[in-house]
N, C-alpha and C positions, 0 to 999 in steps of 0.2 A: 751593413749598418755601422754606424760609428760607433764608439764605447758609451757615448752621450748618452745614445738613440736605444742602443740595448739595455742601458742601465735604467732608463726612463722607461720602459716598458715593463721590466723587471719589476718595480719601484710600485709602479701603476698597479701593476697584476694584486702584489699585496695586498695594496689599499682599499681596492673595491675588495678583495676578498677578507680584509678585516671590518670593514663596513656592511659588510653584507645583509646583517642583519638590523640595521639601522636604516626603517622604513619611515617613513610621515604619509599618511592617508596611504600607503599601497606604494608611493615611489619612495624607492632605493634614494639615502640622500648620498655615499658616498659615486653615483653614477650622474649625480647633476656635477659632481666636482669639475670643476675645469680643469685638470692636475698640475699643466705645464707652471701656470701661475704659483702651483705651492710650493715653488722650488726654488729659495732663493739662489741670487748670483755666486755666492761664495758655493753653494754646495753644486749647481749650476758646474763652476769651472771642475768640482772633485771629481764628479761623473764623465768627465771626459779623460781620466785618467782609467785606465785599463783594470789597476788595481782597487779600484773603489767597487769592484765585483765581489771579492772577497768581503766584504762587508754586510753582503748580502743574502738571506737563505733561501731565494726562492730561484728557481732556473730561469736562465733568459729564454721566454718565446721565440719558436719560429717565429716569419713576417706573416705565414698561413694561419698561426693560431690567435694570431692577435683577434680581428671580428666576429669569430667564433664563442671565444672568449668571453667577447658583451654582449653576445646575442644569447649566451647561457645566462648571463644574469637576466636581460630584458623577461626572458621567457619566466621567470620568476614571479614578475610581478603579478599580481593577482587580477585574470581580469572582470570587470564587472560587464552587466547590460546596460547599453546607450546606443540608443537608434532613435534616435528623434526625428521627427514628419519634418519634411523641408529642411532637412540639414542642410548648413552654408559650407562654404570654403574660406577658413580665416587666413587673413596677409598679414604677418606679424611684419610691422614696418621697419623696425630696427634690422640695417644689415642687409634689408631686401633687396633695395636698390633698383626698385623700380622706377620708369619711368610714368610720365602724365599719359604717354601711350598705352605701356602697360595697364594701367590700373584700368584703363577706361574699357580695357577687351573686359573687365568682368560686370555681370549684371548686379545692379545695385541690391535688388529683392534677395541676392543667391549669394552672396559676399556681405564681410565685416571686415574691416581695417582694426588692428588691435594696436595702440600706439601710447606714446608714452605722453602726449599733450593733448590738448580738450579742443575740438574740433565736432562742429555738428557732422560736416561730411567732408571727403578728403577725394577731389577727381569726381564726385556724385556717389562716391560709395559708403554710408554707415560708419562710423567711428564708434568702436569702446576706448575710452583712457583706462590706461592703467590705475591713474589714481583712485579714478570713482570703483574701482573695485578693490580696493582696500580697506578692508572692514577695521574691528576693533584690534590692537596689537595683540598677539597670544604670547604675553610674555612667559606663560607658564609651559607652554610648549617651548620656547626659545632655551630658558632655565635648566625644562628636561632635557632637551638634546641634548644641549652642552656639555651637562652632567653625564649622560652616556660615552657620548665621546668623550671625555675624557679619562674615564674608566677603560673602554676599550685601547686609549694610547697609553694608559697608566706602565703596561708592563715594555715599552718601546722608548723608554727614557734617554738610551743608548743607541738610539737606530739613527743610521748617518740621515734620513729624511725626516722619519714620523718624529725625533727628538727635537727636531731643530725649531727654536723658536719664533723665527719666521713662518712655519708652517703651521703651526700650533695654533699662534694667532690668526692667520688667515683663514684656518679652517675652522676656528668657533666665530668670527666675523659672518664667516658664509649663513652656516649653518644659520642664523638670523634670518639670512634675505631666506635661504632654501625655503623655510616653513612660511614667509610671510609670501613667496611667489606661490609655494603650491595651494596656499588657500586662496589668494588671487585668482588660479584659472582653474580652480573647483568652482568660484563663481562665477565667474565667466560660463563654465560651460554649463552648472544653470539658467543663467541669462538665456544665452543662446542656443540655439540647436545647430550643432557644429559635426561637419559631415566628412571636411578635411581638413588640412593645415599648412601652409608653406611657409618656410623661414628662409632667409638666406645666409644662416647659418648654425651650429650648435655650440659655438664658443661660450656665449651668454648666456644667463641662470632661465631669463624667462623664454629662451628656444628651445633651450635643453627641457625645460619641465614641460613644453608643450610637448614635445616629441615623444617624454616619454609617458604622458595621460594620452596621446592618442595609441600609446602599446598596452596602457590599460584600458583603452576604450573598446579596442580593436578596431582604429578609426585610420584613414588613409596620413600618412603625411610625406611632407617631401622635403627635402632641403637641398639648395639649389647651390652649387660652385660657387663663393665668392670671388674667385681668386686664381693666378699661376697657380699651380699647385708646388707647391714649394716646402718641402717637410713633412715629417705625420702629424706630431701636436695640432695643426689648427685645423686638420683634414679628417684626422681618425680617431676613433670609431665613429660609425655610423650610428645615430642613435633613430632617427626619422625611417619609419618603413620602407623609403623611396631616397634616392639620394639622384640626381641632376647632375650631369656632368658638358664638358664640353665637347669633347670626343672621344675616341678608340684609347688614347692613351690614358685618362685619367681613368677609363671602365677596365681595361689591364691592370692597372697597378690597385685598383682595391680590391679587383680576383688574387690578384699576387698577396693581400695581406687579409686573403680567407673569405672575403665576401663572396655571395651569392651572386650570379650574373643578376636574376632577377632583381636583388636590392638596389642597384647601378643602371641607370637611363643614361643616353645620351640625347641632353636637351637643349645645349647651350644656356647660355643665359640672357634672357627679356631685354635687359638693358642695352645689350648690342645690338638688339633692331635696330635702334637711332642710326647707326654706321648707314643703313641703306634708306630710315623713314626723314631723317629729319634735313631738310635744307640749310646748309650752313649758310653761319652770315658770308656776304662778298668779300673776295679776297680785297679789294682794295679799299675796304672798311678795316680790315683786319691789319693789311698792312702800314696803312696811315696810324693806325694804334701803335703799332712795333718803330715806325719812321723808318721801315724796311722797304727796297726796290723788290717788284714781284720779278723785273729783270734779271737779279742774281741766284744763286743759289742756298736754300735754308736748311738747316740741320735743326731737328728737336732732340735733345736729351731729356730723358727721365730720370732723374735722379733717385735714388733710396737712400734712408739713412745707412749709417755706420760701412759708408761705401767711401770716404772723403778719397781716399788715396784712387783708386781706379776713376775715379770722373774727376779729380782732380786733372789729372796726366788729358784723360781724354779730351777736356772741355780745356784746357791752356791751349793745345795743340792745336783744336780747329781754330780757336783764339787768336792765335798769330796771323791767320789768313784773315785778311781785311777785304777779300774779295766773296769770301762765305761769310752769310749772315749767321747766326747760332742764336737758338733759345733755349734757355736753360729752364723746366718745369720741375719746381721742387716736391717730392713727394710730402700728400697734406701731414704728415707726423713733423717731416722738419719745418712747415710752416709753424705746425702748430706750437713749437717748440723754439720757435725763430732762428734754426740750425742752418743759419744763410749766411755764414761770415766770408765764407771762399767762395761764393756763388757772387756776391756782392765787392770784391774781390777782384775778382775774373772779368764781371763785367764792365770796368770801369776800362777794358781794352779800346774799345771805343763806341760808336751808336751803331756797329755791326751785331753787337752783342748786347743781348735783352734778358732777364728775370723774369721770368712770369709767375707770379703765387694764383691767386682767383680771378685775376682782371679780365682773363680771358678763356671759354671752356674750351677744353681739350680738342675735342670735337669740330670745333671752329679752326684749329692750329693746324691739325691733321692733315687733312684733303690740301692744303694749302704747302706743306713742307714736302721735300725732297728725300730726305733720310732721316731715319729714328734708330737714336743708338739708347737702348738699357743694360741692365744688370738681368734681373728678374723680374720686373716688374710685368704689370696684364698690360701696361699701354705696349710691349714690342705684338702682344698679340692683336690690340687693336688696331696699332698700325697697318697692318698684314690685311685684317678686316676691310681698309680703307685701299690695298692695293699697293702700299707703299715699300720703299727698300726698307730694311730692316737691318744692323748689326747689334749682336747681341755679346757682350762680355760675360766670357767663364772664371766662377767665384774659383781663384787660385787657395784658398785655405779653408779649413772646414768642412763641411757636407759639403756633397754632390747633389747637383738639381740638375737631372738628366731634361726636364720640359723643351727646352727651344735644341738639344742635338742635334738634331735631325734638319738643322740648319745648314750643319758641316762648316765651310771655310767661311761664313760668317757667322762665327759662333766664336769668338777668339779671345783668348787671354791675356797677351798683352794689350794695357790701354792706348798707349802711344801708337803701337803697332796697327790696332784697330784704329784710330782716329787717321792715322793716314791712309787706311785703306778708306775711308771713309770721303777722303779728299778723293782718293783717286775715280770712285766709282763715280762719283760729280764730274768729272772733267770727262767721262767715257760712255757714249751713250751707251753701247753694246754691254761694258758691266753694268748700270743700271737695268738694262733689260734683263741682264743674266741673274741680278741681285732681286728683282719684283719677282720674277720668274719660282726661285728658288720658295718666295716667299707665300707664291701662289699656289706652291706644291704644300708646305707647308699647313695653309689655311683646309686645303683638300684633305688632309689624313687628321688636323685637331678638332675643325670646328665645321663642321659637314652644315650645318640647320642655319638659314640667312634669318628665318623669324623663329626665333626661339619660342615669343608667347603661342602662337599655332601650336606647338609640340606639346607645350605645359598644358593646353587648354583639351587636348588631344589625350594625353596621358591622365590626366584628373577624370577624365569619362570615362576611358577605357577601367580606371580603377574604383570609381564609387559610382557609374551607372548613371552620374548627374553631367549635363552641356550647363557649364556654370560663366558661360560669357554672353556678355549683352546682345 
């Protein structure tokens, strides 16, 4: 682990253990913490110094004793009785990421969509808004917590985290939403008769608390891979009784940080059915959009933020080839962020070289391209899903993201160097073959399951007794 990664564990461990006794209805508020978030940038860079350990009283965990760790606390919470007749299966929509496919494998009678805008029904299935179950504000709860927390950080005035006033505020902010979300899905699950739960993730306040009323419920829940796995922060702990993953490797590495086998499924994720259900538009609709010949050769890059230097290098290089077409796909943060000045830049090389922010779905671009070069990002995995060649750039400073190794010599660190390997495999049928090939091995050991929802729909039975699809 890095010094970061150790000292953020470390940091963690306190927190929920001086929180500990700071419950609201039965959950624990310091375990809805998101933590990564209370750490501003300046204390951020201290933690990657070796010596900011000394600052600290508590020992650095093993990576084994980390979900052990929260699964001691979970087991605290108090549980009560809930079994209600005809219990549903709730899809918290934020983060889930399902598709129109998806939604429609579930039966409408046996499902509730729980979502943040007001919709009679969403795919044929039941809508709760979040809104309409927000009762009157408890600002007298809001007042008490505060008031406790801040006694409990009273004697840490000094502590290179819990002092810092970045945190400080973030963490009486939270504590706000904490009590106004737990009384939200106390009524919710009077509303409903709620029998499981799936998120597609537990970064957020209102996953996190669903995940952990179904540890006070004693009720099924699951939460599903968003993502590469890329880091612990947005991966661990588990908090969901069931955790979804995409294959053998991501079910390794959260034995590796103390889980249970049984807590770890290998489910894939719903939303990559499309790869094999959905008919893309025709390429010659696609490529009269781009003003690209299907006759030449096409390259997609996935771009990530705070990567400028490595797809810089990459994306000038294939640039200069007026004979390879190039798309450049900005990840949605630098849209969102309009972090397109070198993208926009680049492509003025000529009309071989196109931008695409949303004009066109991915999905669509895919089946249609020749090669896909990323960083970290899930599209080298989808691309792979699609059948495609694949090069992948190794992050030269900082963590280590072991996910696409097992790519081997396209898996490569310099950009330039990779960008011309990238020409060369175009011009070679036999390295293209040897490039899908490696790729095909690849999809074999990460992502075994073509229909993910079959698995999910599979595993919800197997674990509360109910077949909850149409």
């Amino acid at each position: 682990m890095s010094h970061y990664i150790h000292h953020y564990w470390q940091v963690y461990f306190e927190y929920v253990n001086l929180m500990k006794d700071l419950s609201y209805k039965q959950i624990p508020l310091g375990l809805i913490s998101n933590f990564y978030q209370y750490i501003s940038p300046e204390v951020r860079e201290r933690m990657e110094e070796e010596a900011f350990g000394q600052e600290l009283t508590t020992a650095c965990p093993l990576p084994e004793e980390i979900q052990p760790f929260f699964d001691q606390h979970k087991q605290q919470i108090k549980r009560i009785a809930y079994r209600p007749a005809n219990g549903k299966v709730l899809l918290h929509f934020e983060h889930l990421r399902f598709t129109e496919q998806n939604y429609t494998r579930f039966h409408p009678n046996q499902t509730v969509v729980l979502a943040r805008w007001k919709k009679a029904d969403y795919f044929g299935l039941p809508v709760i808004s979040k809104p309409e179950l927000a009762g009157e504000v408890n600002k007298e709860a809001h007042a008490e917590y505060i008031e406790k927390a801040n006694a409990l950080l009273k004697p840490y005035a000094h502590h290179p985290v819990f002092g810092n006033v970045f945190f400080r505020e973030k963490l009486r902010k939270d504590i706000v939403q904490f009590i106004d979300v737990i009384d939200q899905i106390e009524m919710l699950f009077q509303m409903q008769p709620i029998a499981a739960v799936i998120v597609g993730t537990t970064e957020d306040v209102y996953s996190r608390v669903l995940a952990l009323q179904t540890v006070k419920r004693q009720l099924t829940s699951i939460c599903l891979q968003h993502g590469a796995l890329m880091g612990d922060e947005a991966f661990l702990p588990i908090f969901t009784t069931c955790h979804g993953v995409f294959g053998k490797y991501e079910k390794d590495w959260y034995v590796d940080k103390g889980c249970q086998p049984e807590q770890v499924e290998i489910t894939g994720h719903p939303r990559f059915d499309l790869v094999k259900e959905r008919t893309p538009l025709q390429q010659d609709l696609i490529f009269r959009k781009l003003n690209f010949s299907p006759a030449k050769k096409t390259v997609l890059v996935a771009t990530q933020p705070f990567s400028e230097a490595f797809y810089g290098d990459v994306l000038k290089t294939i640039a200069k080839r007026k004979d390879i077409q190039l798309i450049m796909k900005p990840h949605p943060w630098e849209i969102a962020r309009n972090r397109l000045n070198d993208y926009v830049s680049i492509e003025r090389a000529g009309n071989h070289v196109k931008l695409i922010k949303k004009e066109i779905d991915l999905y669509d671009l895919l089946p249609y391209v020749d090669i896909v070069i990323t960083l970290t990002s899930t599209v080298g995995l989808e691309a792979m899903l699609f059948e495609k060649s694949v090069l992948i750039g190794k992050m030269t400073e900082g963590r280590r993201y072991p996910y696409y190794e097992s790519l081997g010599s396209y898996h490569m660190e310099n950009p330039v160097e990779l960008a011309e390997r990238a020409i060369r495999i175009l011009s070679d049928e036999q390295e293209m073959k040897l490039a899908k090939q490696q790729g095909a091995q690849f999809i074999k050991q990460h992502y075994p399951h073509a229909r993910s929802i079959d698995v999910l729909l599979s595993l919800l039975k197997t674990k509360t007794g109910v077949d909850f699809q149409r």
